[in-house]
C-alpha positions, 0 to 999 in steps of 0.5 A: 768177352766184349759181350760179357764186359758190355753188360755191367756197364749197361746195367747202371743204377736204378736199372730193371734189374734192381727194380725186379729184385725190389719188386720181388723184396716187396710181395708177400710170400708165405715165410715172410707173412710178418715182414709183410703185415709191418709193410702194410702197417708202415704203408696205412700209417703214412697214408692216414698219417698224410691224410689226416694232416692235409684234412685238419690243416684244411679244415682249420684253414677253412675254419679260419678263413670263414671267421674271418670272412663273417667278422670282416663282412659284420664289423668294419676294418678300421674303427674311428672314435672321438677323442675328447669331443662327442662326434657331432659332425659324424656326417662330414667326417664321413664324407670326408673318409670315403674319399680316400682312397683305398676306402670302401665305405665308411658308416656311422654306428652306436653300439650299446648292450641291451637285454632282448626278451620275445615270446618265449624265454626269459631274454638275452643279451644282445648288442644293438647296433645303430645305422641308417638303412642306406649303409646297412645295404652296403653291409654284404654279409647282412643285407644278401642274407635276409632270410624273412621280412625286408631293409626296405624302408629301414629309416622310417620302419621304427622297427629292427632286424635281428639274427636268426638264432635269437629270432629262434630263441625268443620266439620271434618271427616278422611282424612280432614285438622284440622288448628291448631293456637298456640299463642307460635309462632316464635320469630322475631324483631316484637314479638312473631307471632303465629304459624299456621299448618294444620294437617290430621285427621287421627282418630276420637275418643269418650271417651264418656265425652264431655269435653274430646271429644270436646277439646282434639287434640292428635298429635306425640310427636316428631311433638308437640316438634317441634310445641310448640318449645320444641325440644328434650323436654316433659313437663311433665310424666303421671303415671297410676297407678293399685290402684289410691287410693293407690297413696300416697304410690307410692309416695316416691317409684316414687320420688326416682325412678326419681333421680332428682328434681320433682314435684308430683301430683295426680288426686285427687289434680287436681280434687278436687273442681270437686268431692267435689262438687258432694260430698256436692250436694250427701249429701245434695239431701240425707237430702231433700229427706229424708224430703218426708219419714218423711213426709210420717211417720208423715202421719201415725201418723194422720192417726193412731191417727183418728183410735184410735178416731174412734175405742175408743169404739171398743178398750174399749170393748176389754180392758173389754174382757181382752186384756191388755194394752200391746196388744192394743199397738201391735196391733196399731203397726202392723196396723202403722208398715204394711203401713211402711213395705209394702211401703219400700218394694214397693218403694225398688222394684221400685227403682230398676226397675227404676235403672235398665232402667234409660237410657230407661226412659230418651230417653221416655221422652226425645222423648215425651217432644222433648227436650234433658233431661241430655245434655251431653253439660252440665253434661259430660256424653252421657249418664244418669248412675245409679250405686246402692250401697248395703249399701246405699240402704240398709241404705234407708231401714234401715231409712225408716223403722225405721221412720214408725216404730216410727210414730206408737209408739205415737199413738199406746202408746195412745190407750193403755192408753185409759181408757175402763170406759171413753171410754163407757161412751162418746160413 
């Protein structure tokens, strides 16, 4: 009699013999063949449900961080210009912002919007940017990306370095002739005339971002003065920072650095409506994919409920053999909750493989379509970047184990509830 007590009590929640009798609810047998197709349903449904957001969450993680990377490496973090008199000391206010601290580099500019034409085409616009050669050295993202000609001697070349895309576009290669047109020309009885000068090629850069590398001109900063009529003159200071989010700090220390009257902006105001886009499209491609796992979850509650129809008879006699209520309920739980498991698990593992070869799948079905998947034309980047996030992925997890996990306490709360006596006497 002590033997038989002795049992129950061993047997506690979770035990192998629950374990057994999910196991066996899960396997496919010949009469359960719909049950088992709405499991294997259920289970590819959450595991491309996971996959898929942990794929997009990345890749507009890496989307984002790689725009950012190329238009914080093109365009300084905080822009200096002048208020009320015309920035003749530019030198010296420079000299003056590189000594605080916190401050990479500060670099004189002129900016001015011009028309290109080369070899073949009719032209395009392009934004020329004025710097002396030293600082276009210090510019990372341009000077460690020549891909034909040199910097070397940019001072005294008279010549500009241009992206590879308008190089590509007009026909251009190193040592050919680049015309550039200027609206802001001289000034006669007649009107302004604009202002038209050729210019050697004498590098060829690539940022990889095709707005950059399809309208950005760099030319001498003492050559731009005398083009734009701005001698003696810059229009403005780019300042790199070492902490871009840490700019607003920097703020007060590069205004008193300056001793005269500025104008202060960062790369956040300038890009604002830019990364606040792709914020709100973060978001919101989150929620619509979150819909293909709760989808998956509610396929796990149809499925659990025709198991608990189909296996009343099955669930009745265990009931009469002494398996509690409680025990019913893990047991539906584990045959609910292993389909979840097991899906997020498979859908974590091919998230990842899909990250970590994103680049490759594209140019496969890039070349099986013969069209172009990501035109960089369209989304800036060369190429497609996927850039995983360990807490998001984890709250994909997370989410998705928490919807499977709720899918099943409904339909495992009601074959706990079946009553044994009913559930015979209709068999």
């Amino acid at each position: 009699m002590s033997k038989t007590s002795a049992k129950p009590s061993a047997a506690g929640p979770f035990s192998g013999f629950e374990r057994m009798v999910a196991w066996r609810y899960l396997r496919s047998r010949r009469k359960e063949t719909v049950i088992s197709v709405i499991a294997s349903i259920s289970f590819l449904g959450i595991m491309l449900g996971v996959a898929t957001l942990i794929v997009v969450m990345a890749v507009m993680n890496g989307f984002r961080a790689e725009l950012l990377t190329r238009i914080l490496g093109v365009n300084g973090h905080l822009i200096v210009t002048p208020i009320d008199l015309p920035l003749e000391d530019y030198q010296q206010v420079a000299d003056r912002i590189n000594g605080v601290g916190g401050v990479r580099y500060a670099l004189p500019l002129i900016d001015g919007q011009v028309l290109a034409q080369g070899n073949v085409g009719s032209g395009t616009g392009a934004l020329v940017r004025g710097i002396r050669g030293a600082d276009l050295s210090k510019v990372a993202m341009v000077a460690d990306n020549i891909r034909f000609g040199t910097l070397e001697n940019f001072d005294q070349s008279d010549g500009v370095a241009v992206g590879s895309r308008m190089a590509g576009n007009l026909g251009l290669a190193v040592g050919d002739t680049i015309t550039l047109t200027s609206p802001d020309g001289d000034v006669t009885p007649f009107g302004t005339t604009a202002r038209i000068k050729g210019y050697t090629v004498v590098a060829i850069f690539e940022v990889g971002m095709s707005e950059y590398d399809s309208s950005i001109v760099y030319m001498p900063l003492s050559e731009a003065q005398l083009y734009f009529n701005m001698e003696n003159l810059a229009q403005s200071i780019e300042i790199y920072v070492d902490n871009p989010d840490a700019v607003d700090a920097l703020k007060p220390k590069v205004e008193e650095a300056a001793q005269r009257p500025i104008l202060l902006s960062d790369w956040r105001q300038h890009n604002q409506t830019f990364f606040s886009a792709l914020q709100v499209e973060r978001n919101v491609m989150f929620m619509i994919l979150t819909l293909i796992v709760l989808v998956a979850a509610l396929n796990i509650i149809s499925g659990l409920i025709m198991l608990v129809k189909d296996k009343g008879h099955d669930i009745a006699i265990l009931r009469t053999m002494g398996a509690t209520r409680g025990a019913i309920l893990r047991i539906f739980l584990m045959t609910g909750a292993a389909i979840g498991v097991v899906g997020t698990l498979a859908g974590f593992v091919l998230g990842v493989v899909i990250c970590l070869n994103v680049e490759h799948i594209r140019q496969f079905f890039s070349w099986i379509s013969g069209t172009i998947l990501f035109n960089p034309e369209l989304y800036f980047l060369s190429q497609l970047p996927a850039r995983m996030d360990a807490g998001e992925t984890f709250s994909v997890i997370l989410m998705a184990l928490v919807l499977s996990f709720i899918a099943t306490l409904f339909p495992a709360w009601r074959a706990a509830r079946l009553d044994p006596v009913e559930a015979l006497r209709y068999e």
